[in-house]
Each structure stands twice: as structure tokens, then as C-alpha cells.
C-alpha positions in Angstrom: 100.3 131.2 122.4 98.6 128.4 121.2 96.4 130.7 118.9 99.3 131.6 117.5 100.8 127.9 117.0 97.5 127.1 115.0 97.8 130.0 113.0 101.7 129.2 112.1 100.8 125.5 111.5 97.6 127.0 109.3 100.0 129.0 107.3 102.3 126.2 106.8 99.7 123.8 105.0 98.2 126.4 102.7 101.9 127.4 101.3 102.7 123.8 101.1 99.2 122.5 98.8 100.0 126.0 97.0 101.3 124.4 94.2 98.6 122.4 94.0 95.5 123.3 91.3 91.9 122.1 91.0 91.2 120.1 88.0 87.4 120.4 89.0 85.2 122.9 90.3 82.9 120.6 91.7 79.7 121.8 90.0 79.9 120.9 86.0 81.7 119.3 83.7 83.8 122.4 82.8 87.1 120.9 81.1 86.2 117.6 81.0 84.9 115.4 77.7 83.2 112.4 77.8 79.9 110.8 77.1 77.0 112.7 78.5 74.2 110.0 78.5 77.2 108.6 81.3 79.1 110.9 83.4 77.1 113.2 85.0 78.0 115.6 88.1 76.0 114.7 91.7 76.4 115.6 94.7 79.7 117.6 94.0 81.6 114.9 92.7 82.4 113.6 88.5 79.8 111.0 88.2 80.1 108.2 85.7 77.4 105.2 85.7 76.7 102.4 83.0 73.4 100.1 83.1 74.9 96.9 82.3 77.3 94.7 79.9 75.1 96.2 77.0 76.0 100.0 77.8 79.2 99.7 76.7 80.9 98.1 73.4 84.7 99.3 74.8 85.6 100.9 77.8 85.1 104.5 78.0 86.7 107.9 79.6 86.1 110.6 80.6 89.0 113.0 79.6 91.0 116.1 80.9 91.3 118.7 77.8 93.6 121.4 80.7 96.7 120.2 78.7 99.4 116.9 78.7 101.0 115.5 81.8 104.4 115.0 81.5 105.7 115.1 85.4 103.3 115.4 88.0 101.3 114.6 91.5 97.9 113.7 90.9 95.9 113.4 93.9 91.9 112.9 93.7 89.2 110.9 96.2 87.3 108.1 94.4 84.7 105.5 94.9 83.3 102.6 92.9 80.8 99.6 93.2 79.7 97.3 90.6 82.8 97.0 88.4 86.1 98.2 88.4 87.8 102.3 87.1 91.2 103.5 86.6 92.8 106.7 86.0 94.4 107.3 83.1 97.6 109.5 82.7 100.3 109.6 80.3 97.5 107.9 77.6 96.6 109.0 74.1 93.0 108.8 72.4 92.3 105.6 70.3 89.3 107.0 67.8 90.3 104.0 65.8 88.7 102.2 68.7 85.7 104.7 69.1 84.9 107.7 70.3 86.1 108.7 74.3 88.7 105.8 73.8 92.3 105.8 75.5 95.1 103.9 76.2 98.1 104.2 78.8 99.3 104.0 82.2 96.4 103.4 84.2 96.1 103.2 88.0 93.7 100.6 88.7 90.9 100.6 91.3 89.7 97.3 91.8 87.8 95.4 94.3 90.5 92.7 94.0 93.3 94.3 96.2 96.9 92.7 94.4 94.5 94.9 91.3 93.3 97.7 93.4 96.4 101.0 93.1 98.4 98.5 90.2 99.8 99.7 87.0 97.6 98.3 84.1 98.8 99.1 80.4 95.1 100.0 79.2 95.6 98.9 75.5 98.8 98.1 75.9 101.2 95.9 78.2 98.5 94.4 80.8 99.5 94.5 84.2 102.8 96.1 84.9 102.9 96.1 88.7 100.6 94.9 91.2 99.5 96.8 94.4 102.4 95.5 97.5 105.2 95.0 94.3 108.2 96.9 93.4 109.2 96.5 89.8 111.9 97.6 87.2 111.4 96.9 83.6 114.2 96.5 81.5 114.6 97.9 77.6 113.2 94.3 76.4 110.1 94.7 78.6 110.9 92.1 81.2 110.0 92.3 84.6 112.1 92.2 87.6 110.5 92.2 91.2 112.9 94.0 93.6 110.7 94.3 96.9 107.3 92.9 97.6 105.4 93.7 100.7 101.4 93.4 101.4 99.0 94.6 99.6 97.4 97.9 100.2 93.6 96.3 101.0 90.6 98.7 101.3 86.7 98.8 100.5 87.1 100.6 97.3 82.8 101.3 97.7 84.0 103.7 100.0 85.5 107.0 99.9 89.4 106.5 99.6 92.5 109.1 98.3 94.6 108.0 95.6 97.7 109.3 94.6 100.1 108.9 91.5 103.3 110.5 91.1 105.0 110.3 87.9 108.7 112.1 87.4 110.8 110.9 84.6 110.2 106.8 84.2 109.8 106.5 88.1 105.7 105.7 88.7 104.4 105.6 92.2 100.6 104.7 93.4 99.2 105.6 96.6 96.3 104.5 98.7 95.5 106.9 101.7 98.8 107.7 101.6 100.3 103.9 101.3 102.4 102.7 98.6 101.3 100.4 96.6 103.2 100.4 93.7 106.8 101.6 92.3 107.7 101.1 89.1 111.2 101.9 87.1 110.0 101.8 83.4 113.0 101.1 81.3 110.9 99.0 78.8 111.1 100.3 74.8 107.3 99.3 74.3 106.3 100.2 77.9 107.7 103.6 78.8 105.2 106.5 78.2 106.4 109.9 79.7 103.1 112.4 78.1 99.8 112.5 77.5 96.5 112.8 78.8 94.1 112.5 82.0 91.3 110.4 81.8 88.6 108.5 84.1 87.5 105.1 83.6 84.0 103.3 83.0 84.9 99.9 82.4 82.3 97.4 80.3 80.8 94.7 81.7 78.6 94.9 84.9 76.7 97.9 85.9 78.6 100.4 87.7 78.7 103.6 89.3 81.8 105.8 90.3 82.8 108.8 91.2 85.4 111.3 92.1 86.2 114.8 93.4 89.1 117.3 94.8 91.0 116.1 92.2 94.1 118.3 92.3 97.6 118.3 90.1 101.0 119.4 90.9 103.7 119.9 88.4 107.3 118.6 89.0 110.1 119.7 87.6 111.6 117.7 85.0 113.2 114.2 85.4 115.7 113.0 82.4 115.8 109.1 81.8 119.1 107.9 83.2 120.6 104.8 81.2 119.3 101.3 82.4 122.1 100.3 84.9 121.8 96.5 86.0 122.6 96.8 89.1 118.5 98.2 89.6 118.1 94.2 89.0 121.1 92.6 90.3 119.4 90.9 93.1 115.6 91.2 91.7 113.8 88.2 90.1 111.5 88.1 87.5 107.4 88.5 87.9 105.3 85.5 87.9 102.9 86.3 85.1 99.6 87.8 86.2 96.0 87.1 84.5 95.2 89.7 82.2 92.0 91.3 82.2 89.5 90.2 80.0 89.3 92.7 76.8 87.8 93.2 74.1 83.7 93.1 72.7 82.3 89.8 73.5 83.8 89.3 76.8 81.4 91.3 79.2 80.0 87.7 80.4 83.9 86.8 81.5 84.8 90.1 83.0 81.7 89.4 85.1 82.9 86.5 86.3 86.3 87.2 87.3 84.6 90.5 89.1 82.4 87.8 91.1 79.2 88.8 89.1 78.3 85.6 88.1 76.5 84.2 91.0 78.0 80.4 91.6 76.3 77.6 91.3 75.0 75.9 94.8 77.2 73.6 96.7 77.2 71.0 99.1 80.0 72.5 100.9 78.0 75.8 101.9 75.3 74.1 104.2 74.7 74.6 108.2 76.1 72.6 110.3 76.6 73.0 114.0 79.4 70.4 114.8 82.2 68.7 113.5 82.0 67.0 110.4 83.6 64.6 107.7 82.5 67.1 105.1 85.3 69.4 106.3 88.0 68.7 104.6 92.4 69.3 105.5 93.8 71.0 101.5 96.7 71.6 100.1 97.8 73.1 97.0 99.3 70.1 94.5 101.9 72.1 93.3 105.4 70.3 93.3 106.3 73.9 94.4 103.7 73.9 97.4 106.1 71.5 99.9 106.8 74.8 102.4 103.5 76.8 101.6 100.7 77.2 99.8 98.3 79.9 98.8 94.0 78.9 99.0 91.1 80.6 98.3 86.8 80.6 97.8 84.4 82.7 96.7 81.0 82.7 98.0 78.2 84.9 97.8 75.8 85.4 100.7 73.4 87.3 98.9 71.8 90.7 100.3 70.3 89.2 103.8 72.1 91.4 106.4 74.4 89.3 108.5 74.0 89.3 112.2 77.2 87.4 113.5 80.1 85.8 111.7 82.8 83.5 113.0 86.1 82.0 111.3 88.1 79.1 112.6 91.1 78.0 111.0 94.1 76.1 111.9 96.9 75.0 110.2 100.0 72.5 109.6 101.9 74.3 110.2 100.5 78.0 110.4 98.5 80.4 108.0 97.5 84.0 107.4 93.9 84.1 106.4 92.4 87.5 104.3 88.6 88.4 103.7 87.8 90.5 101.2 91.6 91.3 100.7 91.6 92.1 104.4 93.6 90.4 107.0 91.8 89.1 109.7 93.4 86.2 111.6 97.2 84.1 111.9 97.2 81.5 113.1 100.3 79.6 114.4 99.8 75.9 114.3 98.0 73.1 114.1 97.5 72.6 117.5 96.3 76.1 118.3 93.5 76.9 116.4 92.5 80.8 116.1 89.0 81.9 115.3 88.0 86.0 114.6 84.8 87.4 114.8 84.3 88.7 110.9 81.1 90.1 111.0 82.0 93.8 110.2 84.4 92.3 107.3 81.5 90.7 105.4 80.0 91.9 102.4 76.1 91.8 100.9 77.3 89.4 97.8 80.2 88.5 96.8 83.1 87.6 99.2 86.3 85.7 98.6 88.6 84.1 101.7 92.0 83.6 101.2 95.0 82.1 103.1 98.5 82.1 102.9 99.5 78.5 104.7 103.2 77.5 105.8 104.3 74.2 106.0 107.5 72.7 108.5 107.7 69.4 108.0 106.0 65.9 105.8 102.8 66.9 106.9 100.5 69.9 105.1 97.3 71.0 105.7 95.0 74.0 106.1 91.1 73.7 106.9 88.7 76.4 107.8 85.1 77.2 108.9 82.8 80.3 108.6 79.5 80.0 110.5 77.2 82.8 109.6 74.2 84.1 111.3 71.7 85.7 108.8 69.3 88.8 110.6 66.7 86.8 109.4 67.0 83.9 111.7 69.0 81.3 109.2 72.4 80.1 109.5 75.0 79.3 106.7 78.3 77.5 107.2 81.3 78.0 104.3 84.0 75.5 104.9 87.4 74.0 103.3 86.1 71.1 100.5 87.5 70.1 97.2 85.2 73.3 96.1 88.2 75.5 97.4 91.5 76.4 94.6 94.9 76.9 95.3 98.3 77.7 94.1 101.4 77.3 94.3 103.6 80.3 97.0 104.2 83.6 94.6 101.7 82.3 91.7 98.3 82.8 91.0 97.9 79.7 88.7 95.0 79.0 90.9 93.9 74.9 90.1 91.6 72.7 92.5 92.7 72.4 96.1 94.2 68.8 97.0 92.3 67.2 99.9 94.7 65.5 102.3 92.4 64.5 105.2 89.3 64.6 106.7 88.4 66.3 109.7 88.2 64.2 112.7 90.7 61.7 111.3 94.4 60.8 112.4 96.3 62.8 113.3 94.8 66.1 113.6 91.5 65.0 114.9 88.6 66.9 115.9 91.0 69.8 116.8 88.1 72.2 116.6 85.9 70.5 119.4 88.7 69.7 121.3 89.9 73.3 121.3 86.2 74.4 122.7 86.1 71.7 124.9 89.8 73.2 126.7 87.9 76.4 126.8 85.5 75.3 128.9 87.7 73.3 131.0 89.5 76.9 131.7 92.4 76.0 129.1 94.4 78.9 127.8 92.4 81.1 125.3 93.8 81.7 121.8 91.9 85.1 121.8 93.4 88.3 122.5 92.8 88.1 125.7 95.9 89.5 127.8 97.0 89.1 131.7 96.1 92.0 133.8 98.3 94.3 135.5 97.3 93.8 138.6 97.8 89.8 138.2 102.0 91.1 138.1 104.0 91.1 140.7 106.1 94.2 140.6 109.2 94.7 143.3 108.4 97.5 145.9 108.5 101.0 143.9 107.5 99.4 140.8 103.8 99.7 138.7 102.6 98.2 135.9 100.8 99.6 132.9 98.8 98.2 130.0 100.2 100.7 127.1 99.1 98.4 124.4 97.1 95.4 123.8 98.2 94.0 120.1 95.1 93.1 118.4 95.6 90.1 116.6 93.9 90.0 113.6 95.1 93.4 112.7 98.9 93.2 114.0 99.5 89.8 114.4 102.1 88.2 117.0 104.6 90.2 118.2 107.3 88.3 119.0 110.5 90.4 118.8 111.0 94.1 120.1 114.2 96.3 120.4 114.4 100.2 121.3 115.2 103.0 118.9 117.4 105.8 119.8 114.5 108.0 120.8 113.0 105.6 123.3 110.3 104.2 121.0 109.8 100.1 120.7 110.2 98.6 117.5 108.1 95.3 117.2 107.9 92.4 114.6 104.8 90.1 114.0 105.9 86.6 113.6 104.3 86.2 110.5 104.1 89.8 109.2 106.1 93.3 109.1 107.4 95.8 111.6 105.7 98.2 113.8 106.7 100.9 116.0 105.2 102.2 119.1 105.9 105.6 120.9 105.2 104.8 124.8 103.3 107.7 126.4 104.8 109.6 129.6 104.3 107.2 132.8 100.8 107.6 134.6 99.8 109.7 131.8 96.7 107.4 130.7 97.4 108.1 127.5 97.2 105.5 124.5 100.4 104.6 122.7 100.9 105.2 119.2 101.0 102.4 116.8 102.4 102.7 113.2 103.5 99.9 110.8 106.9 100.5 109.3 107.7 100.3 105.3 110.3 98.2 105.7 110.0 95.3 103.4 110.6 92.2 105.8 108.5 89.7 107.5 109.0 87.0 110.0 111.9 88.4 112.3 111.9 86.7 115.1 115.3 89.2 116.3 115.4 92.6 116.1 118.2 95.5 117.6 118.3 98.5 117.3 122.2 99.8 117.2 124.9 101.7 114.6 121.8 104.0 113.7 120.5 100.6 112.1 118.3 98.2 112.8 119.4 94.0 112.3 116.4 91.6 111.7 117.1 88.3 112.4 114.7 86.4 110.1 113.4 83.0 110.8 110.2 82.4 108.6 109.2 82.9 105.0 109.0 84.0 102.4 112.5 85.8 103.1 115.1 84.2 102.9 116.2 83.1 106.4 119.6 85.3 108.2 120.5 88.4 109.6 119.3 91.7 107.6 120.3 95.5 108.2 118.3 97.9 107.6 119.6 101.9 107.2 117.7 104.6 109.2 116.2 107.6 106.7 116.3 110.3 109.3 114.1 112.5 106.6 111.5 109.9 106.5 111.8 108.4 109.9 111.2 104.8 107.9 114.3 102.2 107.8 115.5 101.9 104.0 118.6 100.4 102.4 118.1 96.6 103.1 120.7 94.9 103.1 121.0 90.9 103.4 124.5 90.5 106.1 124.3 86.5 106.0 122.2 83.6 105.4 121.1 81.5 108.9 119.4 78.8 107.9 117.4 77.9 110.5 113.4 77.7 111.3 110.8 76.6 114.0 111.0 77.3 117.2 114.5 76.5 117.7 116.2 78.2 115.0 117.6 82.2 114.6 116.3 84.1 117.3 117.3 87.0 119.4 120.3 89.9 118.6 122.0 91.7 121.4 124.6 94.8 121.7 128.1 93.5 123.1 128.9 95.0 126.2 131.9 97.1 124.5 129.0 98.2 122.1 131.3 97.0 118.7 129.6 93.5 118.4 125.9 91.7 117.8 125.6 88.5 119.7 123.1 86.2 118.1 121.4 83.9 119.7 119.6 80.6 118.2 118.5 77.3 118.7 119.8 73.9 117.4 117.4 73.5 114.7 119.8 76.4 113.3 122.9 75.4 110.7 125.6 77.1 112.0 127.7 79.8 109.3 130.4 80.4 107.7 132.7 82.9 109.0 132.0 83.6 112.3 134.1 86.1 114.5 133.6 84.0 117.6 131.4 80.9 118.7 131.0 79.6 122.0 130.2 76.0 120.4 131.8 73.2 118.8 131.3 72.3 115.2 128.7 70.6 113.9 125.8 73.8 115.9 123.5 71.6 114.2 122.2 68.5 116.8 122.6 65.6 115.5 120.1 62.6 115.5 122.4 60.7 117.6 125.6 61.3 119.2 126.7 58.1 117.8 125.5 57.5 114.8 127.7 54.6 113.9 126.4 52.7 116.6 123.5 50.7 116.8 120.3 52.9 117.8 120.0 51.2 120.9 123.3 51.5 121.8 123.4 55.1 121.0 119.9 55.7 123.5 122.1 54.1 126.0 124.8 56.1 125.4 123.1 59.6 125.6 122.0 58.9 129.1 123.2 60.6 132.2 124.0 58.9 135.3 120.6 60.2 136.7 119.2 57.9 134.3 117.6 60.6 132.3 118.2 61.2 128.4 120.7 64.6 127.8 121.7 66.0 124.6 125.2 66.0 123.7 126.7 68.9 125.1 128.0 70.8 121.8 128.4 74.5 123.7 131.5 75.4 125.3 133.4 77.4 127.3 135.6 80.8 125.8 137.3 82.7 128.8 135.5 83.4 131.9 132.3 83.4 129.8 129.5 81.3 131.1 128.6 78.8 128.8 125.1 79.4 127.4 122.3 76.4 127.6 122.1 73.3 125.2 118.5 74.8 123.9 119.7 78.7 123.6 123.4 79.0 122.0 124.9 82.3 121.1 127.8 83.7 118.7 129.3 87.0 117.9 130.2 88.6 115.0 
């Protein structure tokens, strides 16, 4: 029987990549055109390689001569180092430029992940969509951003499948089966929907790529509907990207935006084993930076193999921090610091860290440490200084960081060294470290399993959870997207699978499951904060259709928090703190108006008077009691208030 499973399930994948056809038969250069002093075929893969910014005077192809693309699934498996390719598709031949010279839609592969899967206009346009956007441009070539979600981020050196599919003016890029882009292209100057295949070498530094099973799939034909404005009705327009630099004469800049360049020595890149003044707290200095910030560094560590890396990095008042274009830590606050072992994430040469900081209140500032241990016995430290740049949340108009503080100094002091000295003292880890099964008591008939321990670094905090209708737990990472988990049969030892949902939301801190929907109660940026529904695709097992129900503004840890199912199953009870502003048109509230606490009962009166006031006659200092009673209902706590829809 089980023969007989394989054999259907065997059958099934051949007739489904029948329609499928190789573009390359892995041995020559058979249907392909392009220079042969630079693409060569090795080790059963296309193989293009340049020695240097001298081997090229314009970027060069190599081209498809099977026929024109018109709509189509390209799929192919590609690696680079060195510089940065593209595939070309939908492009024409610019002889006027040079021999082996075309211009088009290209999908990017760049080390740089926002570049790596994008839409670049070779020869036309620039960038038209970066890797984690989704974008509509409209007859006059503008730009609207309708979803946005996080980048795609892998080590393009490596073996890695891309896919582009391309069906009337609707693009869509794909890294090991991950969007990264899709595009609507309504533009007059933008739209291309023929033309050729091509592969990339790109001028400028020395480079070798290659590619093989590269196979196409023809789709039936897609007419361009009329631009409707409704694709844009509640988009926003792109911040501008930097453009690649083009043209003959610009090898020495395209080496130094590809990290080429080695950077001059700095102070700010020496060992040191203990706190010190050198470390500095930045900011961006943005007017637009009040609520967040974006910072970054580049640093090369040369080609001595590294033996042990760690990061530290807290934050005023929290901050996701990328290597390489790789998350690898999130930290919560200030007063928590998170370090991550990053050894396996470094890289002989260049390297870039990059964090995405939140701020809560007056106070901002980030500050970080990397302490590297070299095979070779010598020891480097890269740490926040005015060497860093930043920008401004949603920009890249990257400028000098702004120092705000030293470390060690009021009123963050030497948060670092305290932190390690509470770890010795037995204080709470910030690790991943997780309590034990056997350290829960369980009533009689009752036992415990460890299903899943979240790793951190890779999925963040979970902080929300609801059940689907199939018995699988849908999670949310404070600071990140949604995952889902399908629990394996009790006692079966098995490990529970993990997979990261495509909805495009972040920083729910309710979720529920209910009405073949699920509601995400959002309570940190960059969404706007309130209740969100998202529709279930039953086809694609993904929740799509997101819809924004109503704005809850509220943050921090007492502001929009948990959803629940009424008992008669018609109504969502929504629970939140009083840092939350309560809404307009609410069904039912158990509180009285104003939700929002007040900084004094009183506030007419003197303050004195008004401390006096709020006392109990127990002599202890109570909030004003704003919840109250509706029926027999109980009425909920003074932290924890809750209203129905």
C-alpha cells in the first residue's frame, strides 16, 4: 500500500512540472548568446565570471535566443559572490550601448536583501519594488506601497531557487518559494509585457555566478484591465530608493556601495573587555525619528576565520537587530538587555549590522556591542559610536547617527555589567532558556510536554496565541509576524511544526481565531494601532483580505491586548489596559467615560490635595475606580478592562 501511495504521489509531481521545459541542458551553451571570453559552462551550471572593474565597460548578458516571453513561470537555481546579477525578462537588446547589452525588468540578486528578489528597471526606471514590498504603479509612473512585510534575507553565495512569474502587468519574485515582490504595473513608461531572457554580469568588482535547471512555463494570456483607483485607495506612496550606480566611470562607486572598498580604521572597532565611555547611546536626528529609528555599520573583518561572536544590544525602548540582512535578536527594553551568539551569521569581509529601534516615551536610545574572537588568538570589538548612520523609520536617507549618551552615565548606566552581574547572582536569564516540565505542577491525570521551545532570534516573542478550526495554534511575535504551529498527537515525541504565515501584520499583542477569520489586536508599530480581520483562503491555507475594523490607540504594556469569543459566540470581547484611548462606537463597555486614566482624579485641585484625595482608608494610594458594573457581570479589574463589540 504504501508502494503504491509513493507511486501515486510520483505520478502526481511529474504531470504537474509537465508543462515545465528546460531552457538548458546543462552541458554547453546550446541557445544561449553571450561573450565567450566570460560565460563559460562548469560543473553543469551557466557560468559567467569578470576579473575586475576593468572587464567590463557596461554590464553584460548573457541571452536566451528560444523565442520572446510574453506570460510565463521562470524558475532557475543561482549563486553569486563578488558583485551583484539579475535576470532579465521582458528586456530588448541595446547595440546602441554595445554588443550583449539589454534593458528591462530585471529581478535582482543582491547581497543587500531590500535589493536581493526586487524589480530593477535595467536601463530604465531604477528600482520599481523592493524585496518585502507590494507596489502598484499608476499610468504616471508613481508608486503606491499597498503591503510591506520583511524582507526575504538569504546568503545569495549559496545555492538558492528563484522564481518570477509574470501574467499580464501582474510581476511576482520568489526566493525558495517566498514572495518578495508583487508588483501591478500600470505605468505608461514602465509597463513592458515581451521580450527577451537574459543573465546578468554586472561591472564593477570581480565576480563569479552561476545558474542551472533553469525551466519555463507558459501561461495563458492575461489582458491589462483599466487602472481602477481603488488598487491605491488606502496605499501610500514609495519613499525613493538609491539608485544603482550606472554608467562607465562608476566601477569605483558601485564598489563601494557593494562593501568593496575596504573602510578606513577606526577608533570605534578596538578590543575591549569591559564597559566603556567609548560606547556610545544613538539615535537617528530625524524630526521624523521621535517613535523609531533605523541604524546601521559596516565593518569588515577581513578573511581570519572567526572562532566565537557575541552581540549585546538593548534599547529605549526596544529594537530588532539584523546581520547580514538576517534577523538575529529583539530585544524588548532598556532594562532587559538580549545578547545572541552570531558566530555562524558572520562573514569573511564585509558585514553590515542593522537595527530597527522603537521609542515610547522622551527618552531614545539604542547601543550595541559585537565581541569577536579571531581562530587566530585576537579579539575585535565593533560597537555603537558616532561612526554608525541612521535614518529616519521607512527611509533610507541614511546621515550620521546622533549620540545621546554615554554608556555608564544617567540614567541607563552600566546596564551591560549590571545585567551579567544579575546573572551571576542567579537573576532571570534573558536567553532562551525555558522552565522545564517537570518544574509544573499538573492536577492528578494531567502531563506536561515541551512541544516547542521558540527560538528567539529566529521567531521572536510570542506573546499572543488563539486556536484555528483545525486545532492548530496561531502565534504572534511582539515585534514581528504570525506563525502557526500544528501540535503533534499526545505522547507521540514528535516535534511540532512551525511555519510563518504571509499575513502582512506585526506587533499583535491579541489574536482569535472565530467567523472563519482571524482578529489581530495590534498594539506596536509600524501598523497602525486597532483591531484587524483577516479572511481565511481555504485554497492557500494563508489568511488574506486585511481588513482595518477600528483604530485602538493604545501602546505599552497597558494598552490593546487580548480578544475573546462571547459566550453566545456573536461577539469579540476586547480586553486592554488604561494606557488605551477608549473608541468611538462601542456596542457595550463595562466602563465609564473618560477609559483613559487620568493624571489625577482631581485635577482642579491642588496636587497635594489631589494625592490625598486618591487614598484609601487603608492608607494606600488607589486609582480611581473608572470600571463598572453592567447586569450580573463581574466587573473586571482597574489594570485589565474589557468591552464588546
Amino acid at each position: 500500500m504504501k508502494s503504491l501511495v509513493a507511486l501515486l504521489s510520483l505520478v502526481t509531481l511529474l504531470h504537474a512540472e509537465d508543462d515545465f521545459k528546460p531552457l538548458f541542458n546543462g552541458r554547453d551553451l546550446t541557445g544561449w548568446d553571450g561573450n565567450p571570453e566570460l560565460w563559460s559552462v562548469e560543473d553543469g551550471a551557466l557560468t559567467g565570471k569578470t576579473k575586475g572593474p576593468e572587464s567590463l565597460k557596461y554590464n553584460q548578458f548573457l541571452i536566451w535566443r528560444g523565442g520572446v516571453l510574453k506570460n510565463f513561470e521562470l524558475r532557475a537555481k543561482i549563486k553569486q559572490a563578488g558583485n551583484n546579477t539579475g535576470i532579465q525578462y521582458r528586456s530588448r537588446e541595446f547595440p546602441e550601448v554595445g554588443k550583449w547589452s539589454v534593458g528591462g525588468y530585471q529581478c535582482d540578486i543582491h547581497p543587500a536583501a531590500p535589493n536581493n528578489g526586487m524589480v530593477y528597471g535595467e536601463k530604465w526606471g531604477g528600482i520599481l519594488v523592493q524585496n518585502g514590498q507590494s507596489v502598484v504603479i499608476d499610468p504616471d509612473g508613481k508608486k503606491w506601497l499597498t503591503a510591506k512585510r520583511e524582507p526575504v534575507a538569504v546568503d545569495i553565495a549559496e545555492w538558492h531557487d528563484y522564481t518570477i512569474i509574470a501574467q499580464g502587468n501582474h510581476l511576482v519574485h520568489k526566493i525558495d518559494g517566498q514572495v518578495t515582490i508583487d508588483l501591478l504595473d500600470f505605468g505608461a513608461k514602465t509597463q513592458r509585457l515581451e521580450g527577451i531572457l537574459a543573465f546578468q554580469l554586472h561591472r564593477g568588482p570581480a565576480m563569479t555566478v552561476q545558474i542551472k535547471d533553469v525551466m519555463l512555463k507558459e501561461l495563458p494570456d492575461a489582458p491589462v484591465p483599466a487602472f481602477d483607483k481603488s488598487l491605491i485607495a488606502n496605499a501610500k506612496p514609495v519613499e525613493k530608493a538609491d539608485a544603482k550606480p550606472k554608467g562607465i566611470g562608476k566601477a569605483k562607486a558601485e564598489a563601494r556601495r557593494l562593501g568593496d572598498v575596504p573602510p578606513a580604521a577606526s577608533s570605534a572597532e578596538s578590543i575591549k573587555s569591559a564597559g566603556s565611555p567609548e560606547w556610545k547611546w544613538l539615535w537617528s536626528d530625524s524630526p521624523a525619528s521621535k517613535s523609531a529609528a533605523r541604524l546601521k555599520k559596516a565593518f569588515d573583518l577581513g578573511n581570519t576565520a572567526v572562532k566565537d561572536a557575541t552581540l549585546r544590544v538593548t534599547c529605549d525602548n526596544g529594537a530588532e537587530v539584523f546581520l547580514n540582512g538576517e534577523s538575529v535578536l529583539v530585544n524588548p527594553d532598556w532594562q532587559r538587555p538580549t545578547q545572541a551568539n552570531v558566530t555562524k551569521k558572520l562573514r569573511a569581509g564585509k558585514n553590515e549590522l542593522r537595527a530597527e529601534a522603537t521609542n515610547k516615551g522622551s527618552a531614545a536610545g539604542f547601543i550595541a556591542v559585537l565581541e569577536v574572537k579571531f581562530a587566530d588568538g585576537t579579539e575585535r570589538t565593533i560597537f555603537t559610536d558616532a561612526s554608525w548612520s541612521a535614518a529616519a523609520p521607512g527611509t533610507d536617507d541614511w546621515k550620521p547617527a546622533k549620540v545621546v549618551n554615554e554608556y555608564g552615565k544617567r540614567p541607563y548606566g552600566e546596564i551591560f555589567d549590571k545585567s551579567q552581574a544579575d546573572k551571576r547572582k542567579g537573576a532571570q536569564s534573558t536567553s532562551d532558556e525555558v522552565i522545564q516540565p517537570s518544574d509544573i505542577r499538573a492536577l492528578p491525570g494531567f502531563k506536561v510536554e515541551l512541544i516547542h521551545k521558540v527560538p528567539k532570534t529566529e521567531e521572536g516573542s510570542w506573546v499572543s496565541m488563539t486556536v484555528d478550526d483545525q486545532g492548530r495554534l496561531i502565534a504572534s511575535d511582539q515585534y514581528g509576524g504570525l506563525y502557526r504551529l500544528t501540535v503533534p498527537p499526545v505522547g507521540s515525541g514528535d516535534k511540532a511544526q512551525i511555519e510563518r504565515l504571509t499575513a502582512e501584520i506585526s506587533g499583535a499583542h491579541g489574536l482569535l481565531y472565530a467567523f472563519d477569520s482571524l482578529y489581530v489586536m495590534v498594539n506596536e508599530k509600524p501598523n497602525p494601532p486597532g483591531l484587524y480581520r483577516f479572511r481565511h483562503n481555504k485554497s492557500t491555507d494563508q489568511f488574506e483580505e486585511k481588513t482595518y475594523l477600528r483604530e485602538i490607540r493604545g501602546t505599552g504594556e497597558h494598552g490593546n491586548h487580548s480578544l475573546t469569543l462571547s459566550h453566545d459566540g456573536k461577539s469579540i470581547y476586547i480586553a486592554c489596559g488604561n494606557g488605551t484611548v477608549q473608541p468611538e462606537h462601542v456596542e457595550h463597555t463595562r466602563l465609564a467615560r473618560p477609559f483613559r486614566d487620568p493624571p489625577c482624579a482631581f485635577p482642579s485641585r491642588p496636587r497635594s490635595r489631589c494625592s490625598r484625595s486618591r487614598r484609601s482608608r487603608s492608607g494606600r494610594a488607589s486609582r480611581p475606580r473608572t470600571a463598572r458594573r453592567v447586569g450580573s457581570a463581574r466587573r473586571p479589574s482597574r489594570r485589565t478592562r474589557a468591552r464588546r463589540w
